[in-house]
C-alpha positions as CSV (number, residue, x, y, z in Angstrom):
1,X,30.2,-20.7,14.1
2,X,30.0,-17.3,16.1
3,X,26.8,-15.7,16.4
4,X,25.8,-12.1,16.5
5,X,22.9,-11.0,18.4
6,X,19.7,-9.3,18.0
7,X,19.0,-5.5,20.4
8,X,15.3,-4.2,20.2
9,X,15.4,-0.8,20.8
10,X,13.3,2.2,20.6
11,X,13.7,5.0,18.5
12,X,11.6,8.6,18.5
13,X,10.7,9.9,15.4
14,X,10.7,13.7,15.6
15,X,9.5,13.0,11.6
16,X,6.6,11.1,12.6
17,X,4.8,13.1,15.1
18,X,1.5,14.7,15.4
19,X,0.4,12.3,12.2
20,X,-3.6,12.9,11.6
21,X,-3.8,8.5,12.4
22,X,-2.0,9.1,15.7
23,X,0.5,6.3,14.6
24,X,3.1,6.2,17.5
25,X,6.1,8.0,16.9
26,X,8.5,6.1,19.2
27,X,9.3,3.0,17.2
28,X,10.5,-0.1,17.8
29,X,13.5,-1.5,15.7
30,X,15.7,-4.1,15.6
31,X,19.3,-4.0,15.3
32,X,21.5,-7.1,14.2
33,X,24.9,-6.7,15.3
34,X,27.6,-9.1,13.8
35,X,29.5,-11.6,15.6
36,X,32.8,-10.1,17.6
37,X,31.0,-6.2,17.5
38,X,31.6,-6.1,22.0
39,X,34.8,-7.4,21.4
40,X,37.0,-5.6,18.8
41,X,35.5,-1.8,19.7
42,X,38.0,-0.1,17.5
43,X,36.0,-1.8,13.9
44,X,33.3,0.0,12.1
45,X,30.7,-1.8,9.9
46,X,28.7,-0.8,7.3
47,X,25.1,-1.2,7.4
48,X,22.0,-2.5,6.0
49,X,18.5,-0.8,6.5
50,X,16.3,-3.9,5.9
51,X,12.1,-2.8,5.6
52,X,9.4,-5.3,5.9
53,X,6.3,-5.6,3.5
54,X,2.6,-5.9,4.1
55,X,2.1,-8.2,8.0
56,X,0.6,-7.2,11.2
57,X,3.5,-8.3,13.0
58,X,6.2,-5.6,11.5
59,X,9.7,-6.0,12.1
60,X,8.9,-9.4,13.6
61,X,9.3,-10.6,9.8
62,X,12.5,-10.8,10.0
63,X,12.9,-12.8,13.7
64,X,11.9,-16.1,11.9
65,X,8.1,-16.1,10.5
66,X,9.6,-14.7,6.8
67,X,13.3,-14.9,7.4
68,X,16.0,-15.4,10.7
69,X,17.8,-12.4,10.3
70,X,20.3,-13.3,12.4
71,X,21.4,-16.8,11.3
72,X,21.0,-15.8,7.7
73,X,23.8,-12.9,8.0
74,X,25.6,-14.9,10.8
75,X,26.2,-17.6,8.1
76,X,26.9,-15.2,5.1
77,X,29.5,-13.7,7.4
78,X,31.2,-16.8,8.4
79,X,31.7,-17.8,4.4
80,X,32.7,-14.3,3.3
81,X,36.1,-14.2,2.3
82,X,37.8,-11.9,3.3
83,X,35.4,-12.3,6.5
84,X,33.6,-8.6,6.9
85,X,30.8,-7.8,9.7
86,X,27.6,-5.6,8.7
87,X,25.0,-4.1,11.0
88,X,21.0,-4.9,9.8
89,X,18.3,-2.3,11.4
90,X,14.8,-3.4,10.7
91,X,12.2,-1.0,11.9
92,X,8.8,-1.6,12.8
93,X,6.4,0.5,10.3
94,X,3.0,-1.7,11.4
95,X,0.2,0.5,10.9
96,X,-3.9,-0.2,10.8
97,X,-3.2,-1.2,6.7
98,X,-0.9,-4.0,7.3
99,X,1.7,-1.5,7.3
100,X,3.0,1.8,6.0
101,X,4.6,2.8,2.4
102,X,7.5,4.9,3.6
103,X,6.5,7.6,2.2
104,X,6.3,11.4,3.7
105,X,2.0,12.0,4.7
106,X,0.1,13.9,6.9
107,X,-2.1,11.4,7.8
108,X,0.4,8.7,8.7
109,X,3.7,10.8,9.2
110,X,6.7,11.2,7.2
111,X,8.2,7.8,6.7
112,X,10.4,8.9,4.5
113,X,12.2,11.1,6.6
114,X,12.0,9.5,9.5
115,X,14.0,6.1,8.1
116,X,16.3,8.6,6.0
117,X,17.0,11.1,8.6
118,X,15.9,10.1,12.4
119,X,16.9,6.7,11.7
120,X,20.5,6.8,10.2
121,X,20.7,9.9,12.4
122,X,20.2,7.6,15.3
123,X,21.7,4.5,14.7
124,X,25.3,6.6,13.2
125,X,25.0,8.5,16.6
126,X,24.5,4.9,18.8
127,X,26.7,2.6,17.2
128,X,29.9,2.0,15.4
129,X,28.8,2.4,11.9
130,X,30.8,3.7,8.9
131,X,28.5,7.1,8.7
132,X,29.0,7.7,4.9
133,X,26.2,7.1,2.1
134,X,29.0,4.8,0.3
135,X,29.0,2.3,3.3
136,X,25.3,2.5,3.8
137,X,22.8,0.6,1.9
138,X,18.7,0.2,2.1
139,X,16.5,-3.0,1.4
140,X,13.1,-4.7,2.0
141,X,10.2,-7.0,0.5
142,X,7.4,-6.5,-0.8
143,X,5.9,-3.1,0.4
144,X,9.4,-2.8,2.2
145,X,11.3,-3.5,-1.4
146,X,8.9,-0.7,-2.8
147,X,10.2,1.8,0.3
148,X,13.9,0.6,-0.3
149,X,13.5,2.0,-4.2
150,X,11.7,5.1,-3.0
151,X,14.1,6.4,-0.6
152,X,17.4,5.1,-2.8
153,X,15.8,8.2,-5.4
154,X,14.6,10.3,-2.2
155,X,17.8,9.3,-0.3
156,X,20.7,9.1,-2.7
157,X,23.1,11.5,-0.8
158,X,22.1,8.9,2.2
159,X,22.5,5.4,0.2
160,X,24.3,4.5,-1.7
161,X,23.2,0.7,-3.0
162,X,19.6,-0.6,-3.3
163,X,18.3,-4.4,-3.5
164,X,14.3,-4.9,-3.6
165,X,13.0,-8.2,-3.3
166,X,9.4,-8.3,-4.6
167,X,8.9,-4.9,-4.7
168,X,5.5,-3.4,-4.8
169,X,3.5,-0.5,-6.4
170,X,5.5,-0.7,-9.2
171,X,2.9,1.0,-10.6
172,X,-0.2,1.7,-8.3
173,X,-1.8,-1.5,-7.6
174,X,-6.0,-2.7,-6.9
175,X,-8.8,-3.8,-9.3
176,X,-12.1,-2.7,-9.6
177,X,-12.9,-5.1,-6.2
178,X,-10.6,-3.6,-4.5
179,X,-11.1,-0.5,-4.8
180,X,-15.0,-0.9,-4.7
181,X,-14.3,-2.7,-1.1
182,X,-12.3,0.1,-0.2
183,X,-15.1,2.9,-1.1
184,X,-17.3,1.1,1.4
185,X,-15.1,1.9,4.4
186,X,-15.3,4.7,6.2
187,X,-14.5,4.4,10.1
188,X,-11.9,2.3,11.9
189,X,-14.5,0.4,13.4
190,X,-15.1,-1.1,9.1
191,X,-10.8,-1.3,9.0
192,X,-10.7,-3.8,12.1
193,X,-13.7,-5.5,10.7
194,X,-12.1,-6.0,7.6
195,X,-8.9,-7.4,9.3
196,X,-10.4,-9.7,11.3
197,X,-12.5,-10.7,8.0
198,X,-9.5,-11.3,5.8
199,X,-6.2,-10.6,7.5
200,X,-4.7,-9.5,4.0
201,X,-5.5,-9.1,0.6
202,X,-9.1,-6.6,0.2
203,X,-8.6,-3.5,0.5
204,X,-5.8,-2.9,2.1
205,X,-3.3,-2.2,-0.7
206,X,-5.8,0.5,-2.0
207,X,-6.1,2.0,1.6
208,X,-2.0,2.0,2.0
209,X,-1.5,3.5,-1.2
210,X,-4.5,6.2,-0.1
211,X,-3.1,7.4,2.9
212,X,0.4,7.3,1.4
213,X,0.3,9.0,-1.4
214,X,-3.6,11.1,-1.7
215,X,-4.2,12.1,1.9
216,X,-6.6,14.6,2.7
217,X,-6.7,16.4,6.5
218,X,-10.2,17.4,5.2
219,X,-11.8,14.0,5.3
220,X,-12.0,12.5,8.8
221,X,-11.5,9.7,10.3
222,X,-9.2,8.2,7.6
223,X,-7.8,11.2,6.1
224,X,-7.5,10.3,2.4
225,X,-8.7,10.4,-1.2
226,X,-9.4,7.6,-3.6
227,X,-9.2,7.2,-7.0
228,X,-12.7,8.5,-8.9
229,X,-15.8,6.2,-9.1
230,X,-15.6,4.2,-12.3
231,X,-12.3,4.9,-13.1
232,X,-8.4,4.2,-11.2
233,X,-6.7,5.4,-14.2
234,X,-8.2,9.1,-14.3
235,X,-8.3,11.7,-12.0
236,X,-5.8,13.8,-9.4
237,X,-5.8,11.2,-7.4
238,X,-4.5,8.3,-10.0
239,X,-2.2,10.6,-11.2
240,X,-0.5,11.3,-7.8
241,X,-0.6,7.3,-7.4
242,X,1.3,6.7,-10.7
243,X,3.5,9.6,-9.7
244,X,4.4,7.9,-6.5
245,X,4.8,4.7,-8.4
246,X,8.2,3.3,-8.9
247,X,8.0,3.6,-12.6
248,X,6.3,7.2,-12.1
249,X,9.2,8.1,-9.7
250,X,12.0,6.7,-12.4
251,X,10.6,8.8,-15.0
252,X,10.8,11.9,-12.5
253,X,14.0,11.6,-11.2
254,X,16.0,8.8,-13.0
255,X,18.9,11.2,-12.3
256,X,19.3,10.3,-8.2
257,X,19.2,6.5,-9.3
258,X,22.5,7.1,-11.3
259,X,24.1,8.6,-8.3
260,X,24.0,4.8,-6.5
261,X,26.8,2.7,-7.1
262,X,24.3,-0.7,-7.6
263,X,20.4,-1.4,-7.9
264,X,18.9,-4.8,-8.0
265,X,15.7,-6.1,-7.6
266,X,13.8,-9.8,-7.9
267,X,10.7,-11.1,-8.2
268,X,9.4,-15.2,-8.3
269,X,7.6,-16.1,-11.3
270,X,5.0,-17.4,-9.6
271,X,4.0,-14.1,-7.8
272,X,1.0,-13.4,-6.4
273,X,1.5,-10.8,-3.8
274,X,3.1,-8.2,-6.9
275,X,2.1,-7.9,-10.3
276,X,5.4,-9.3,-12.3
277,X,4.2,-7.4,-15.1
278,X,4.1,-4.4,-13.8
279,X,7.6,-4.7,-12.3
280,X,8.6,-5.8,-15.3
281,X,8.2,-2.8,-16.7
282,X,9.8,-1.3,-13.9
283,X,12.9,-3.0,-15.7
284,X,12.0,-1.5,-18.9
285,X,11.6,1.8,-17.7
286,X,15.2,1.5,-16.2
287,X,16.4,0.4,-19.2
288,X,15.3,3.1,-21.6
289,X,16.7,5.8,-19.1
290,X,20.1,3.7,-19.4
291,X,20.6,3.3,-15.7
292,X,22.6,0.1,-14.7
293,X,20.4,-2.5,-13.1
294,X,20.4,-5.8,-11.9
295,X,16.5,-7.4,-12.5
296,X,16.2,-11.5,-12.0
297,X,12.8,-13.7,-12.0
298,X,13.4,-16.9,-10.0
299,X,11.0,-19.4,-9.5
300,X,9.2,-19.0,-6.5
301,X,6.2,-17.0,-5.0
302,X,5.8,-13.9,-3.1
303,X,7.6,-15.7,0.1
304,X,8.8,-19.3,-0.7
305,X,12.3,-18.4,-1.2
306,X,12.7,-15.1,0.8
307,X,15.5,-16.6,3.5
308,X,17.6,-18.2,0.5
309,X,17.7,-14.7,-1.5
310,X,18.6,-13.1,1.7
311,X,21.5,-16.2,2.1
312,X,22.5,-15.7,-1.8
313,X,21.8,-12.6,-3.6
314,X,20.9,-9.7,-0.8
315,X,23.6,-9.7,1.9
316,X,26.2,-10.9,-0.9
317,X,25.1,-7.8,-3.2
318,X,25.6,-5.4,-0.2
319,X,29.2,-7.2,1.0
320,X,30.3,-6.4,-2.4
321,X,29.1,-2.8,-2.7
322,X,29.6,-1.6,0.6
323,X,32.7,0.3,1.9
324,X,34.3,-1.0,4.9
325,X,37.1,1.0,6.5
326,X,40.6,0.0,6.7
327,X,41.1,2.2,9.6
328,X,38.9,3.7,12.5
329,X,36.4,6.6,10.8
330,X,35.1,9.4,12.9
331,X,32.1,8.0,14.8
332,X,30.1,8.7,18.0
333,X,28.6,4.5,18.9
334,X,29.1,2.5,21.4
C-alpha cells in the first residue's frame, strides 16, 4: 500500500499576536500529504482541517496516542473508489488549560481567525489545495469537535462540510466542584499546580471556557471572568457562556449552518469526557430550526473508538462531500 507522509511546519499567526497569556503566535502544525502528492504535481486535493480536544500534547493527538493520522487516511485512500487523495492539517492549539477553544479572545488570541484566515491563507498559498470553501472541510474531537462546529457557523463562506466527534460545550460545561476549584485559582503558579495535581479533569474546562468566552484585560494574571458565586446559570458571564455554546450559537445563527453542504456529529454512549445530554440537545435544537444533520450514538467512550470513526465515518463523510477538480484550479503550492 503507498504511504503519504507527515511535514511539521510552522505557521505565524498575525491573528494571535500580542494575546494578554503571551501564548506563542508561531504555531506548529502538521500537514498529512497523501500518497503520490511529489509525484503527480499537476493534482490538487481538497483538504481537511482536523483540531484536537483537551491534552497537553496538542497536535501530537493525532501522530498515534488518540489516532495515526497517517495510516488511518493512507488506508481510507487506498479502498476509496474511485481512489481520491486529501490533505489533513492539524494545528497545535496547546495552551496552560489543556488547550484552547478556538474562539477569538484577548486573553488567549483570536483562534478563530487565525485557523479560518492565517491558516487556510497559508496552507492554500504553500501547497496544492483546491482553494474553494466547497473543497474545504473542518473537524476535530472533543474540544476540537466543539471548534470544528464554531467555525463551520463563523466560517461558512470558508467551509463548506463539518463532522464533530464528541464535541464539547454543547452547552457550557462544570458543576458546582468545578467551578468552586476554579474560584480558588488565581496565579499560574495554582494552574501548574493543578496540572501536575490532576493532569485533566478539575478545573480546567471552567478555566477554557473563562478565557474563551468571558475574558477580562482588567483582571491580571489570568485575564477572565467566571460565572457569579452561587449560581453558573445567572449572570453576564453565564449568559455569554451559553451564547458561545453550540446550542446558543445555533439559535443565533442557524442561518450560516444552512449554507454547508453536510454536518455530522457523534458521541459514544458511554461518554464521560461530554455530557451526551447536552449534545443531545444539540440535535434537537438542529432539528427544530430544520437544518439537515447527521447525529449517531455508538457505543464507546470519549476515546475508545476515535481511530475506527476516523477509518469509517469522518474521512468517508469528507471524500463524499468534498470537491475534487477534474482539471488543474488556480493555485500558488508547491
Amino acid at each position: 500500500m503507498a504511504t503519504g507522509t507527515v511535514e511539521r511546519i510552522i505557521v505565524h499567526g498575525k491573528s494571535l499576536e500580542k494575546n494578554l497569556e503571551q501564548l506563542p503566535a508561531d504555531r506548529a502544525v502538521l500537514v498529512y500529504l497523501p500518497p503520490g502528492y511529489d509525484r503527480d504535481v499537476n493534482q490538487h486535493y481538497p483538504v481537511i482541517y482536523l483540531l484536537h480536544g483537551a491534552s497537553q500534547t496538542g497536535h501530537l493527538l493525532w501522530t498515534g496516542s488518540l489516532a495515526n493520522v497517517r495510516e488511518i487516511a493512507d488506508r481510507v485512500i487506498a479502498t476509496a473508489r474511485p481512489q481520491r487523495g486529501f490533505i489533513v492539517v492539524m494545528p497545535d492549539a496547546s495552551s496552560p488549560y489543556l488547550g484552547t477553544l478556538y474562539s477569538n479572545s484577548v486573553a488567549e488570541g483570536n483562534w478563530e481567525d487565525f485557523v479560518a484566515r492565517d491558516l487556510v491563507g497559508f496552507v492554500d498559498g504553500h501547497y496544492r489545495t483546491v482553494p474553494d470553501r466547497r473543497s474545504r472541510g473542518i473537524a476535530g474531537h472533543s474540544r476540537g469537535g466543539y471548534g470544528a462546529f464554531r467555525l463551520a457557523i463563523k466560517g461558512a463562506h470558508i467551509f463548506s462540510a463539518v463532522y464533530a466527534l464528541s464535541p464539547c460545550c454543547a452547552e457550557p460545561e462544570g458543576d458546582s466542584r468545578q467551578l468552586e476549584s476554579a474560584r480558588g485559582i488565581h496565579t499560574r503558579d495554582d494552574v501548574e499546580a493543578w496540572r501536575q495535581r490532576q493532569p485533566f479533569g478539575g478545573p480546567f474546562s471552567v478555566l477554557a471556557q473563562a478565557v474563551a468566552w468571558s475574558p477580562n484585560p482588567n483582571r491580571p494574571p489570568l485575564y477572565m471572568d467566571l460565572p457569579s458565586e452561587g449560581s453558573s446559570s445567572s449572570g453576564d458571564v453565564a449568559a455569554r457562556w451559553w451564547a458561545n455554546s453550540l446550542v446558543g450559537l445555533v439559535n443565533q445563527d442557524a442561518s450560516a449552518l444552512r449554507k454547508l453542504r453536510a454536518i455530522a456529529f457523534d458521541v459514544g454512549d458511554q461518554d464521560r469526557g461530554v455530557s451526551i445530554q447536552a449534545i443531545a440537545r444539540l440535535d434537537a435544537a438542529l432539528t427544530e430550526a430544520m437544518i439537515r444533520h447527521t447525529f449517531e450514538q455508538y457505543s464507546g467512550t470519549h476515546v475508545s473508538r476515535i481511530p475506527e470513526r476516523l477509518e469509517t465515518k469522518l474521512l468517508p463523510f469528507f471524500l463524499e462531500r468534498l470537491n475534487t477538480p477534474a482539471s488543474k484550479p488556480v493555485s500558488r503550492g508547491r
